[in-house]
C-alpha positions as CSV (number, residue, x, y, z in Angstrom):
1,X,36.3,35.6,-42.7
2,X,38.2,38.9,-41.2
3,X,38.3,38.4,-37.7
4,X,37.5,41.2,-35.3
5,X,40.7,42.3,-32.9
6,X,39.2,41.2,-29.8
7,X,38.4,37.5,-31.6
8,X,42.0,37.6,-32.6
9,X,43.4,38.4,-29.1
10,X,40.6,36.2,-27.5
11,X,42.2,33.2,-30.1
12,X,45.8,33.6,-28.7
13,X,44.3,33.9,-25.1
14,X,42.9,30.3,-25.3
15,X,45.9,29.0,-27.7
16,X,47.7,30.1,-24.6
17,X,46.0,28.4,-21.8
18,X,45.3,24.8,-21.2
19,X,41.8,24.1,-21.4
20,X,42.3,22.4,-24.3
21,X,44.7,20.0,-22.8
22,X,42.3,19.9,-19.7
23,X,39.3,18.7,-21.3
24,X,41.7,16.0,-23.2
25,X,42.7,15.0,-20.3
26,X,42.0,11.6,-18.7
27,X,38.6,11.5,-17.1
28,X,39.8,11.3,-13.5
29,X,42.2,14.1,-14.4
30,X,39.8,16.2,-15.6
31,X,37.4,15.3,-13.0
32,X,39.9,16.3,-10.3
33,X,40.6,19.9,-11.5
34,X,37.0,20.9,-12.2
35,X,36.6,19.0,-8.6
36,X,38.9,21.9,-7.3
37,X,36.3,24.5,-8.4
38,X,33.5,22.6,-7.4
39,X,31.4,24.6,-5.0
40,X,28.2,22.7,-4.9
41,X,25.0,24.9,-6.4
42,X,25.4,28.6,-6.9
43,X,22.0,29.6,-7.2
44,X,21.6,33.5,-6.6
45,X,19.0,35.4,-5.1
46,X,17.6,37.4,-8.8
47,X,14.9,39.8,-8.5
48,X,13.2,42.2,-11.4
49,X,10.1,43.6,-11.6
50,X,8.7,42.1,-14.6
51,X,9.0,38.4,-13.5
52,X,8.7,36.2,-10.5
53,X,11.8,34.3,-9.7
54,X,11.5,30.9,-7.6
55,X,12.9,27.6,-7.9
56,X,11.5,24.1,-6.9
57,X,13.0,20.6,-6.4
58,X,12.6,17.9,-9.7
59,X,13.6,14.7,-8.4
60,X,16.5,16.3,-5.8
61,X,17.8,18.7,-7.9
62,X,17.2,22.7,-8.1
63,X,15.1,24.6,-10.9
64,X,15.1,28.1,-11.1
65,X,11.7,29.4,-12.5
66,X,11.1,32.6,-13.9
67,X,7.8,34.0,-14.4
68,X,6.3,36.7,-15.9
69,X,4.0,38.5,-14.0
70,X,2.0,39.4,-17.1
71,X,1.0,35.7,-18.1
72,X,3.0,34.0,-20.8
73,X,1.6,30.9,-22.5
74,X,5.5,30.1,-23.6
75,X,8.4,28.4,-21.8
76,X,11.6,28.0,-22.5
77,X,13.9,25.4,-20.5
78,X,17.4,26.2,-20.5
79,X,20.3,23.4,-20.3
80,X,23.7,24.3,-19.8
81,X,26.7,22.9,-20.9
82,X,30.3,21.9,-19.4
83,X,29.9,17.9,-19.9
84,X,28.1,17.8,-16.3
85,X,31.0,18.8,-14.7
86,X,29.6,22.5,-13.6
87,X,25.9,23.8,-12.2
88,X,24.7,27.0,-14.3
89,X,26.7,29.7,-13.1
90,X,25.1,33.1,-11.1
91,X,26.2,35.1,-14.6
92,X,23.9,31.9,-16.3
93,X,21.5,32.6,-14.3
94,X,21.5,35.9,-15.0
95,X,21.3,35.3,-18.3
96,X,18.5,33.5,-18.7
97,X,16.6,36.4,-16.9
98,X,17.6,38.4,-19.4
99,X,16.3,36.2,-22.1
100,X,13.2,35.5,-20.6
101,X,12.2,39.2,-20.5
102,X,13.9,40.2,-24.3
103,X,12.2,36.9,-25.5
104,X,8.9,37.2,-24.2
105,X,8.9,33.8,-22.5
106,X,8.8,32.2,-19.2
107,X,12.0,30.1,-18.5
108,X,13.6,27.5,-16.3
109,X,16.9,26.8,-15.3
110,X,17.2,23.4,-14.2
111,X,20.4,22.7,-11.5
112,X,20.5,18.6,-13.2
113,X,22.8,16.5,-11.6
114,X,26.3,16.6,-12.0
115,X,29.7,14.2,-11.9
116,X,30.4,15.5,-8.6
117,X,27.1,14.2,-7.5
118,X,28.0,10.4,-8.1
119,X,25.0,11.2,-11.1
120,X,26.1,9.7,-14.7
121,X,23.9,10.6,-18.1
122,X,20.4,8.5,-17.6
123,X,20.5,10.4,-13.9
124,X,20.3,13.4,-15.9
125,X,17.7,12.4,-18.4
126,X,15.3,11.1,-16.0
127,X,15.7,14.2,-14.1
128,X,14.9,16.4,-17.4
129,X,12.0,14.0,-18.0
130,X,10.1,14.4,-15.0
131,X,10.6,18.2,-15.2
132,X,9.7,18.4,-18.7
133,X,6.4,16.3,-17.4
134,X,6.0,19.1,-14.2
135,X,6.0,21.6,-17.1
136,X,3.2,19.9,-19.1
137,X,1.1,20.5,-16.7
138,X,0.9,24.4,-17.1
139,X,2.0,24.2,-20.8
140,X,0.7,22.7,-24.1
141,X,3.8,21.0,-25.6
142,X,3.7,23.4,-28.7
143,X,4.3,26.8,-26.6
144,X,7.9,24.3,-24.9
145,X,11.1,25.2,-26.4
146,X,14.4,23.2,-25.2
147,X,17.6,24.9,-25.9
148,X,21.1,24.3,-25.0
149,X,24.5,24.6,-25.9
150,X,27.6,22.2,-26.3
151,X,26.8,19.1,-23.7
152,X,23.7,20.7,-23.2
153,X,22.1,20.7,-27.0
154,X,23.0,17.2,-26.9
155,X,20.5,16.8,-23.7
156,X,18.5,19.1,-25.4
157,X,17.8,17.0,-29.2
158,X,18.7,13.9,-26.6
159,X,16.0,14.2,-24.5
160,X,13.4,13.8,-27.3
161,X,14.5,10.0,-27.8
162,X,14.2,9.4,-24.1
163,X,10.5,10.8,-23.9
164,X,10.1,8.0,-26.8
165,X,11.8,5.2,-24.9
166,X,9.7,6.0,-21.8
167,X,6.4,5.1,-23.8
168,X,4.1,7.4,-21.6
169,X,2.6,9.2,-24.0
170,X,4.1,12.8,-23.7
171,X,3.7,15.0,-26.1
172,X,6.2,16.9,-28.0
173,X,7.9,20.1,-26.7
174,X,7.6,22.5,-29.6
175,X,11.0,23.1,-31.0
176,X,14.8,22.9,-29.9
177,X,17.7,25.4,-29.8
178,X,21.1,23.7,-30.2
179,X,24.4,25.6,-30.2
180,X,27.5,22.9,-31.2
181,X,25.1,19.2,-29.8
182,X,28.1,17.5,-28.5
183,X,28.2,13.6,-29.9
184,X,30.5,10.6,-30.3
185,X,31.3,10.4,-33.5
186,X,29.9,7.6,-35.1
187,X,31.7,6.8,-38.6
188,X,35.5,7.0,-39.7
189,X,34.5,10.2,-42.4
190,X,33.0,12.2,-39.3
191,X,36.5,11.5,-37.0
192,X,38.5,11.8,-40.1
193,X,37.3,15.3,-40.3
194,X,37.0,16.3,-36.7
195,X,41.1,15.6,-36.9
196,X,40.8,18.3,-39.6
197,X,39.2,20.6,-37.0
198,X,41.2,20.2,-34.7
199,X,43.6,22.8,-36.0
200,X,41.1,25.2,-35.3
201,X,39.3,24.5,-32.6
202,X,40.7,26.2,-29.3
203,X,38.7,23.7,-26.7
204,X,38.3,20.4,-27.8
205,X,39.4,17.9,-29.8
206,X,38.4,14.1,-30.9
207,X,40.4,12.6,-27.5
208,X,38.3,15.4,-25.4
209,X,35.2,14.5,-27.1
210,X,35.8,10.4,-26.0
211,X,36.6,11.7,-22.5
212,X,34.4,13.9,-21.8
213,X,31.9,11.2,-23.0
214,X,33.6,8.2,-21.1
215,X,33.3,11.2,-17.4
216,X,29.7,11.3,-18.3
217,X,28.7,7.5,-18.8
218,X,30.9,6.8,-16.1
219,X,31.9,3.5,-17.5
220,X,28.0,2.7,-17.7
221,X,26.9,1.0,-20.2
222,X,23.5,3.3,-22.1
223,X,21.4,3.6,-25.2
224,X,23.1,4.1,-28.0
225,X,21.2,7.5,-28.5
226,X,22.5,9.1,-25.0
227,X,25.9,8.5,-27.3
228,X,24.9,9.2,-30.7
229,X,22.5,11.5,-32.2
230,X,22.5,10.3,-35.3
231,X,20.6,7.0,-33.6
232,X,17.8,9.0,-31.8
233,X,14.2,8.6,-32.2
234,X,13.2,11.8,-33.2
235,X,9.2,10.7,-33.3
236,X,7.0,14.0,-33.2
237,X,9.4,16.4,-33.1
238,X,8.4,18.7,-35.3
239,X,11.5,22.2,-35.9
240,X,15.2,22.0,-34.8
241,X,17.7,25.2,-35.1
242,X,21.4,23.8,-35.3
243,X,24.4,26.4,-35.5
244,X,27.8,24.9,-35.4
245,X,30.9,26.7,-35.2
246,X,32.9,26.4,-38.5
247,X,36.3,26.0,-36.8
248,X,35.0,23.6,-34.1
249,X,35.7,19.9,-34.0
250,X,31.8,19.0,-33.7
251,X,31.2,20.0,-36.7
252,X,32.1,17.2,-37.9
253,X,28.7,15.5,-36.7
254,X,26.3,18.1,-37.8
255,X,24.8,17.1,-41.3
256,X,24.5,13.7,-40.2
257,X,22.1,14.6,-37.3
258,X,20.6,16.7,-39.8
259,X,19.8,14.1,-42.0
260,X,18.8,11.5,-38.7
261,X,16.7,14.2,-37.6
262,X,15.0,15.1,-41.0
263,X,14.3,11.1,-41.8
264,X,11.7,11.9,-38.7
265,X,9.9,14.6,-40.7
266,X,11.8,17.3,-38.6
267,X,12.3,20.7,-40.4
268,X,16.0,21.6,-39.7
269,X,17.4,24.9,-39.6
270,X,21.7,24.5,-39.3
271,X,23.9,27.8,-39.4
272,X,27.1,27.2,-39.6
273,X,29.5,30.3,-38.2
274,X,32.4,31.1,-40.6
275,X,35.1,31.1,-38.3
276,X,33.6,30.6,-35.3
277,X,34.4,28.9,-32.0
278,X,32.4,26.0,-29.9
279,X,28.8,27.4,-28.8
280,X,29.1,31.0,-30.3
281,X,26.0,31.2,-31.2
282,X,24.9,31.4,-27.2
283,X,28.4,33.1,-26.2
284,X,28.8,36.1,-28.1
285,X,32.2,36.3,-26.7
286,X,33.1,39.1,-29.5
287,X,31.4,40.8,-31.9
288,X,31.6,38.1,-34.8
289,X,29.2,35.8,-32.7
290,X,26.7,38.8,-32.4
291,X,24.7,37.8,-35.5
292,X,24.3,34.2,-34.3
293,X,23.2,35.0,-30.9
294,X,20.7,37.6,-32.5
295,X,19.4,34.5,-34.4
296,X,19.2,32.4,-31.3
297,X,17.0,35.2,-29.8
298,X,14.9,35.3,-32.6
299,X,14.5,31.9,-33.1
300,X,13.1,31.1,-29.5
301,X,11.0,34.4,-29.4
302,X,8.4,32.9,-31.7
């Protein structure tokens, strides 16, 4: 694909800096210079006229709730990325305000533990789960739509096999949004071609992908789904959207979730970006990524 001039520039601007190098890193390494940054929860004070904007605790940790003041029968949760080593953002935040009222849905934002917390990955999930059940109460499964991008589409398709483990009988949220799932890799033909993608991928590469893992498990020991993808239980789930990056080293995962999630009867939507970086599809950093964030829109406003 032609690449627009600010992707170009954009390109040499993160060829230049060391994030890649950063999230390669050994975990404490890592840890220690996102620790620098770390600033606790950010959570700003958002009005608008079309939607109430609260937040409520889930098991300790913030959710930001926005409502429409004109009732909506549909929510969308929102899970950011950074390999829990960040809260959403105030621009995040923002954001997802601004989805919620283009989309025509409620949404929340959910402040889930983090590394700098002392939380590792089944904190998270459990955290998730009892929000998702909060949510049930005030909407039916079908009108629930997860999304997330990077660390957080993994928590997104993840948190599907967790509701399974638990046994309690939840029902199904809708459908899931998920820009670039992070995963382990699980066979030699998968890290044989993330290696390939490396080349082109500005962020990450297969030792940032063990990392970051390794920072999140924290040396725990945890179902072999909260590590894989392509082992979840994908029981009731019923549409997935996937959209990859086409330079990006997680790519190399993405038809075989597709296939693990299709052997449960899930209808998969993938997109795969010519060209395009780690989580385009919900950072429309340039131009280029326009048409995949117009599809992520699209996608969660019905």
């Amino acid at each position: 694909m032609k690449k627009s001039l600010k992707y170009r520039f954009l390109l040499r601007v993160f060829r230049l800096l060391p994030a890649k190098g950063i999230m390669a890193a050994p975990k404490e390494k890592a840890q220690k210079l996102f620790r620098r940054a770390y600033k606790g929860e950010n959570v700003p004070e958002l009005t608008d006229p079309e939607l109430e904007i609260s937040r409520r605790k889930v098991n300790g940790a913030t959710v930001l709730i926005y409502k429409h003041k004109k009732a909506s029968d549909r929510i969308g949760i929102y899970l950011v990325g950074g390999g829990m080593l960040k809260y959403p953002q105030p621009g995040q935040a923002k954001e997802v305000m601004q989805l919620a009222k283009e989309c025509g849905l409620d949404m929340l934002l959910p402040y889930y533990p983090i590394l700098f917390t002392g939380a590792t990955l089944p904190d998270v999930y459990e955290m998730l789960y009892r929000m998702y059940k909060e949510t049930l109460n005030h909407y039916a499964a079908e009108n629930i739509c997860l999304m997330g991008g990077s660390s957080g589409g993994n928590l997104a398709i993840g948190l599907i096999s967790y509701i399974n483990e638990k046994g309690e009988g939840l029902a199904i949220p809708g459908k899931i949004y998920a820009g670039s799932p992070g995963t382990l890799l699980i066979t030699e033909e998968e890290r044989a071609l993330a290696v390939k993608q490396e080349k082109t991928d500005v962020i990450m590469s297969v030792k940032a992908i063990d990392s970051v893992w390794d920072g999140m498990t924290g040396g725990r020991e945890v179902p072999a789904y909260m590590k894989y993808l392509q082992l979840g239980d994908y029981t009731g789930l019923k549409d997935v959207y996937l959209s990859f990056g086409g330079d990006e080293v997680f790519l190399a995962g993405a038809q075989s979730i597709r296939k693990r999630l299709e052997e449960f009867g899930v209808h998969v939507t993938m997109e795969i970006g010519e060209g395009m970086y780690h989580s385009y599809a919900m950072l429309p950093l340039a131009k280029d990524a326009e048409d995949g964030y117009r599809h992520f829109k699209e996608y969660i406003s019905t």
